[in-house]
N, C-alpha and C positions, 0 to 999 in steps of 0.2 A: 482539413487537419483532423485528426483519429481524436477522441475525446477519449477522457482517463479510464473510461470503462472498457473503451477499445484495446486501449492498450495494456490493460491487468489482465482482460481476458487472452487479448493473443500471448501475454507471455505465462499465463496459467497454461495453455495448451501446447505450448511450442517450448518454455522453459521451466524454472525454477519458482513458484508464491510461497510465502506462509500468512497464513493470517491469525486475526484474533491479535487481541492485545498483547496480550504475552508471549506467543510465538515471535511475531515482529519486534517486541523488546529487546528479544535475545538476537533475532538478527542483527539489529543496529549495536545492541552491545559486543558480538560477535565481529562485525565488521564485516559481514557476508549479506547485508543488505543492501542494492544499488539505488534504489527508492522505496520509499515509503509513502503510503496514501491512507490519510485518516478521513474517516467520512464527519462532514461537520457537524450530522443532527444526531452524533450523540449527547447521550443527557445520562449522567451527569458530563461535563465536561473534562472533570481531572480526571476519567479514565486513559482518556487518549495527551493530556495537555505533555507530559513527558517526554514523548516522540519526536516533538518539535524542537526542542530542547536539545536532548539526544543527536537528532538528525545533524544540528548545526555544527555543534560540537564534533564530530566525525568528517561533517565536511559529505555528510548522503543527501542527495536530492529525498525532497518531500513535500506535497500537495494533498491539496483535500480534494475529498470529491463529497457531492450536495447529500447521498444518501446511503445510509447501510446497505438500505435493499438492496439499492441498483450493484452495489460493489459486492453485496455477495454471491446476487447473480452473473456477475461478472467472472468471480471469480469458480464458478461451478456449483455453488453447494446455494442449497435452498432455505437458508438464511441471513438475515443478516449480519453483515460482519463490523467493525468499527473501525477494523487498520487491518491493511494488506503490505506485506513488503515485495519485491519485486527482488529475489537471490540469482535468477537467471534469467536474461531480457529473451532469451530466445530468438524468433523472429520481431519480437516487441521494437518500437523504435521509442527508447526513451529519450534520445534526443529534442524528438519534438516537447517536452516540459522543462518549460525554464527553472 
């Protein structure tokens, strides 16, 4: 099974991310976000605690993954990020996230 770095990166390259807190807000409030992935060891916590919130309410897939780093490496850029939304799955299979 593709682990959620797998699959933010294949659809960074093949389709549509944004990231960062605020980018991704505006997806979900947009309605042009198909998931959302917040990584858990941010600190403080209420920067991301919103998203989940948001997600439900919309009815958007949303999961964590364990680390900034790994997801901003994921998602191409050389830092880390805290929340990725996923606007185009591309070749991505989001399927596989419950």
């Amino acid at each position: 099974m593709a682990s959620i770095y797998d699959i933010v990166e294949k659809a960074a390259k093949t389709g549509k991310v944004d990231k960062g807190v605020n980018e991704v807000t505006k997806c979900v409030e947009r309605d042009v976000a198909k998931l959302v992935i917040v990584a858990s060891d941010v600190d403080p916590k209420e920067l991301t605690q919103h998203l989940s919130i948001l997600c439900k309410e919309k009815g958007i897939k949303f999961t964590e993954a364990d680390s900034r780093e790994k997801l901003g490496i994921s998602v191409g850029i050389n830092r880390p990020t805290a929340a990725v939304a996923v606007v185009e799955a591309g070749e991505a299979q989001l399927d596989s996230i419950e």
